[in-house]
Backbone as CSV, one residue per row, in Angstrom:
resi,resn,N_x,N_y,N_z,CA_x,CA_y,CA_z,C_x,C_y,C_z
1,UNK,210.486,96.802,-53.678,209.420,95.888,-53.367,209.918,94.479,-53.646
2,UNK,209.478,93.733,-52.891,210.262,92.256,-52.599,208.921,91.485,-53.260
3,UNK,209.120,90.252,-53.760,207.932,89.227,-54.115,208.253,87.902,-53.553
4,UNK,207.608,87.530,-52.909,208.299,85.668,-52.585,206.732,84.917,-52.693
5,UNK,207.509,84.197,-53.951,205.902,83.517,-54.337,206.186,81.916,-53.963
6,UNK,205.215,81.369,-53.374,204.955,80.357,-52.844,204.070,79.671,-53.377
7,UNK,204.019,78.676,-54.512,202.844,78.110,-54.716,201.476,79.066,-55.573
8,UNK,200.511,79.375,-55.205,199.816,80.300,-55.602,199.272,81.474,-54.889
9,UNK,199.940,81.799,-53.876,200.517,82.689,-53.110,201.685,83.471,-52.918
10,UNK,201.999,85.156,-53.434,203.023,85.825,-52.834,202.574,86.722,-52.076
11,UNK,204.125,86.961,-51.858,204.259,87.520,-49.880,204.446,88.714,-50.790
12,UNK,204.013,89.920,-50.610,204.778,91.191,-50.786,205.207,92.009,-49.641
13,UNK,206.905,92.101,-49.730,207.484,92.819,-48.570,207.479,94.763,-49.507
14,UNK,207.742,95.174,-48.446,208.252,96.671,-48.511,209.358,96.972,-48.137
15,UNK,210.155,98.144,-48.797,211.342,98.840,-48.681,211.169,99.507,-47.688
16,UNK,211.962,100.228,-47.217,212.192,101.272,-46.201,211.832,102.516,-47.009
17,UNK,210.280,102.406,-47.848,209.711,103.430,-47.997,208.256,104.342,-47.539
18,UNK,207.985,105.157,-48.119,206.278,105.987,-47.082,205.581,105.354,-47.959
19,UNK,204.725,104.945,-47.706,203.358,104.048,-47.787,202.691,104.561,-49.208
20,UNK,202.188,105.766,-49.225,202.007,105.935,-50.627,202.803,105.648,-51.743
21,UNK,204.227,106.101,-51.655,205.486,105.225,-52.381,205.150,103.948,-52.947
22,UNK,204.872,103.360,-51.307,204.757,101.758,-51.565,203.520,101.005,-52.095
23,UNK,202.134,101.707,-51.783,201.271,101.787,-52.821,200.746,101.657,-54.285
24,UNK,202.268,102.987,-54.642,202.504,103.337,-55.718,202.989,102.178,-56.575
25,UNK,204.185,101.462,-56.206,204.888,100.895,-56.689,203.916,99.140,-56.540
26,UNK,203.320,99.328,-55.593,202.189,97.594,-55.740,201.146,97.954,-56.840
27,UNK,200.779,99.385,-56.740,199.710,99.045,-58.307,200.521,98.880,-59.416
28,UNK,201.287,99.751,-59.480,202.439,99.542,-60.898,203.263,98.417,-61.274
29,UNK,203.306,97.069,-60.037,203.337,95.917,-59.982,202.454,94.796,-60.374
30,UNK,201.322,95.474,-60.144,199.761,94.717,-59.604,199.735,93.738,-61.076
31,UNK,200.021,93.944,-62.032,199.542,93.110,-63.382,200.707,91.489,-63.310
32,UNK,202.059,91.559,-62.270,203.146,90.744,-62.356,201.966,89.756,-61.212
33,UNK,201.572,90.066,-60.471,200.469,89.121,-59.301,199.461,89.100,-59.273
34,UNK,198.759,89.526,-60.603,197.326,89.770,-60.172,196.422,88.330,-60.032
35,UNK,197.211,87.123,-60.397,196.944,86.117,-60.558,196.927,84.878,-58.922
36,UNK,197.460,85.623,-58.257,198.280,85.148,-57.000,197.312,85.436,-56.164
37,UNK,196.894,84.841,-54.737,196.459,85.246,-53.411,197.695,86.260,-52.706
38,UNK,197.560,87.059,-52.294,198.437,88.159,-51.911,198.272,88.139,-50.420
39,UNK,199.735,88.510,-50.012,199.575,88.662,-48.375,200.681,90.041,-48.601
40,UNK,199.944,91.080,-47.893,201.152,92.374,-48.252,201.669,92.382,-46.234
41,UNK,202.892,92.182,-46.552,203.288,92.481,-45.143,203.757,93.710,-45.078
42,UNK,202.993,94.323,-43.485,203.620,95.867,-43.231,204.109,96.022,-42.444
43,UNK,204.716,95.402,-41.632,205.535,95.022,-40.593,206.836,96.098,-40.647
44,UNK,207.094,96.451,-41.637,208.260,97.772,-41.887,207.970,99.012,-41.456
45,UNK,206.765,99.447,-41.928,206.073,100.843,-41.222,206.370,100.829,-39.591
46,UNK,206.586,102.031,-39.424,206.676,102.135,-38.089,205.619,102.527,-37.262
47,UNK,204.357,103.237,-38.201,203.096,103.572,-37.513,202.662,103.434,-39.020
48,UNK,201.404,102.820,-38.518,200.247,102.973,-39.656,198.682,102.810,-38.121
49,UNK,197.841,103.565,-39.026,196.455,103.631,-38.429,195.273,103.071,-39.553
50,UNK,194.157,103.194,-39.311,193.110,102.519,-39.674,192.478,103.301,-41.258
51,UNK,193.458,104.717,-41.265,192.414,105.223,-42.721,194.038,104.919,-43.382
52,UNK,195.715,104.596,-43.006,196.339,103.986,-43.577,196.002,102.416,-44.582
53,UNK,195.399,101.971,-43.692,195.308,100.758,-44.532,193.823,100.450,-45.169
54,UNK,192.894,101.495,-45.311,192.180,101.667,-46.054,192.477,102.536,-47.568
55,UNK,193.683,103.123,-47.454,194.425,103.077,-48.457,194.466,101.723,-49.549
56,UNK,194.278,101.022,-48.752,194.372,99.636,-49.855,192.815,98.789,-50.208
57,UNK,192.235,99.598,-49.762,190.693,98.935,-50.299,190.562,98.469,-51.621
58,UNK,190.687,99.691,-52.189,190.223,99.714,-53.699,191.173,98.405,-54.250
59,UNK,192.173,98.366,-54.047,193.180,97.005,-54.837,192.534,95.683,-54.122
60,UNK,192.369,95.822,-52.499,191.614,94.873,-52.005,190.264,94.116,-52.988
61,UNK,189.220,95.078,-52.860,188.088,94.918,-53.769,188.343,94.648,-55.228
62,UNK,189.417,94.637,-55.625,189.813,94.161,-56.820,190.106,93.076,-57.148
63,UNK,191.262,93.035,-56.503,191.532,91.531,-56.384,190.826,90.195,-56.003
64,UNK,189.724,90.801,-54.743,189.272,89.361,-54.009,187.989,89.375,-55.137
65,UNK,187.165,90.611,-56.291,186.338,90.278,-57.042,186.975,89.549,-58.475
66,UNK,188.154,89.003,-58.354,188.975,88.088,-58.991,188.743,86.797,-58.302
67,UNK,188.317,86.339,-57.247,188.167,85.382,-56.632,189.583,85.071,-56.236
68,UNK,190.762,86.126,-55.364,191.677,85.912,-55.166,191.734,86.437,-53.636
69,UNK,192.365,85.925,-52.967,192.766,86.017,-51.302,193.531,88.091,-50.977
70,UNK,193.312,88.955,-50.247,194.423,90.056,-50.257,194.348,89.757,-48.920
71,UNK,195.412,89.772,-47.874,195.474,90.149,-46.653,196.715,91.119,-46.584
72,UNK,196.162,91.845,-45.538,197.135,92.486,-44.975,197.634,91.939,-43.440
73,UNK,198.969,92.307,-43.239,199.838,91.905,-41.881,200.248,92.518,-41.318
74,UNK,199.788,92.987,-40.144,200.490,94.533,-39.118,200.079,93.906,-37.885
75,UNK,200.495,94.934,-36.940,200.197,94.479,-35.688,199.821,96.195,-35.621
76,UNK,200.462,96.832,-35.926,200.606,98.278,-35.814,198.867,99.144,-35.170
77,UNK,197.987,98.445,-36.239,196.561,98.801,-36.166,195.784,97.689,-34.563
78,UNK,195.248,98.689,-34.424,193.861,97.767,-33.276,192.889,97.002,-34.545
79,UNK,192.660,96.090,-34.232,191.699,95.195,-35.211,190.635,95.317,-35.063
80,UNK,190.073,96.247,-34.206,188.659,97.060,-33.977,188.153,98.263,-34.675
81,UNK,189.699,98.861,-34.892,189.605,99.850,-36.013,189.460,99.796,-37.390
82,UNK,189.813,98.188,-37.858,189.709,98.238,-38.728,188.544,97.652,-39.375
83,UNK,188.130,98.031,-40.560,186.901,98.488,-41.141,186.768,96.665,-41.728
84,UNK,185.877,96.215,-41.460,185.399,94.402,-42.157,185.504,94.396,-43.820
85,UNK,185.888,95.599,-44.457,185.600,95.472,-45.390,187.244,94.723,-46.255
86,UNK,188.117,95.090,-45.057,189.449,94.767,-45.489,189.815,93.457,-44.507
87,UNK,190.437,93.024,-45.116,191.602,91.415,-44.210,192.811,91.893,-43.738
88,UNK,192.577,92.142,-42.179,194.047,92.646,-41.807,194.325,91.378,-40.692
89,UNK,195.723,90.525,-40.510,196.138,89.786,-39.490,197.401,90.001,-39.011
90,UNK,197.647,89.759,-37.406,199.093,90.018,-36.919,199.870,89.186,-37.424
91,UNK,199.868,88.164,-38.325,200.746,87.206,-38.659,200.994,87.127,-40.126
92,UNK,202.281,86.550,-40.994,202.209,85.799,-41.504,201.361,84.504,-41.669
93,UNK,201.744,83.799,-40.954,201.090,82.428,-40.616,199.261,82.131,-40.420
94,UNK,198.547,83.628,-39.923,197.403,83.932,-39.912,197.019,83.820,-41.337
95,UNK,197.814,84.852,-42.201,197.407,85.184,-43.525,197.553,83.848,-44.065
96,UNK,198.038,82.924,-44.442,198.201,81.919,-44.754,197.233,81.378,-44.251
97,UNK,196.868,81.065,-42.811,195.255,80.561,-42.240,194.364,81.039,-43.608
98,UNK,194.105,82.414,-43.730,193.112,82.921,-43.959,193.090,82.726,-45.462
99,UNK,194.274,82.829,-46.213,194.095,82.627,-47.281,193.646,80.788,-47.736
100,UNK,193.904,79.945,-46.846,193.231,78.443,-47.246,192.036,78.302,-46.658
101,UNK,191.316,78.833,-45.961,190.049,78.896,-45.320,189.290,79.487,-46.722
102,UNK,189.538,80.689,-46.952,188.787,80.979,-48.340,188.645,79.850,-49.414
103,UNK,190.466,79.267,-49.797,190.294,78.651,-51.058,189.116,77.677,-50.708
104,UNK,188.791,77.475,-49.454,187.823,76.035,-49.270,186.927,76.529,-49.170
105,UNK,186.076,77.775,-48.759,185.166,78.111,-49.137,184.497,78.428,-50.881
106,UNK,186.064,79.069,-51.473,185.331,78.448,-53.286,185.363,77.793,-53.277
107,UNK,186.120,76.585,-52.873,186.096,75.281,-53.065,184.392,74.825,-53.213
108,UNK,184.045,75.107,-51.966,182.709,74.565,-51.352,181.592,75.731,-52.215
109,UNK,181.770,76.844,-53.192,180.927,77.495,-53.519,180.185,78.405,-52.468
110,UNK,180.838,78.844,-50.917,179.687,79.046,-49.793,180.069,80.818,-49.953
């Protein structure tokens, strides 16, 4: 598992491992970033579907009730499939959108 922290934002990349693996190894991480807006890129998987990345709810709902940013980054999923309850974008550069749109919404208290 890769970390590239930017400011108050890291990127978490993945190994060329299976998803629960990689799961595994972001909660057992989770206390080194829990402080950070997170963008997990999955861009490595070669297929993931919509109850794949609901796999990551529970850390999702964790983190953002920290008042902290989680997105996820695939293209892999239809964005129809996926459930509102999670932040999924085709980009880097999206997630980054999305993660300063929030900070300005705490910002603004809305």
């Amino acid at each position: 598992m890769i970390f590239d922290k930017e400011g108050s934002t890291t990127i978490v990349f993945q190994e060329n491992i299976a998803l629960e693996k990689f799961l595994e190894n972001l909660n057992n991480a989770y206390h080194k970033i829990k402080d950070d807006h997170l963008i997990i890129n999955l861009f490595s998987f070669s297929f993931l579907n919509a109850n794949d990345l609901l796999e990551f709810l529970h850390l999702s709902n964790t983190h953002r009730g920290s008042k902290k940013s989680f997105v996820l980054v695939t293209k892999k999923v239809p964005f129809d499939e996926v459930p509102d309850e999670i932040c999924v974008v085709p980009s880097i550069q999206e997630a980054r959108d999305i993660i300063e749109m929030e900070e300005i919404e705490r910002d603004l208290e809305l």
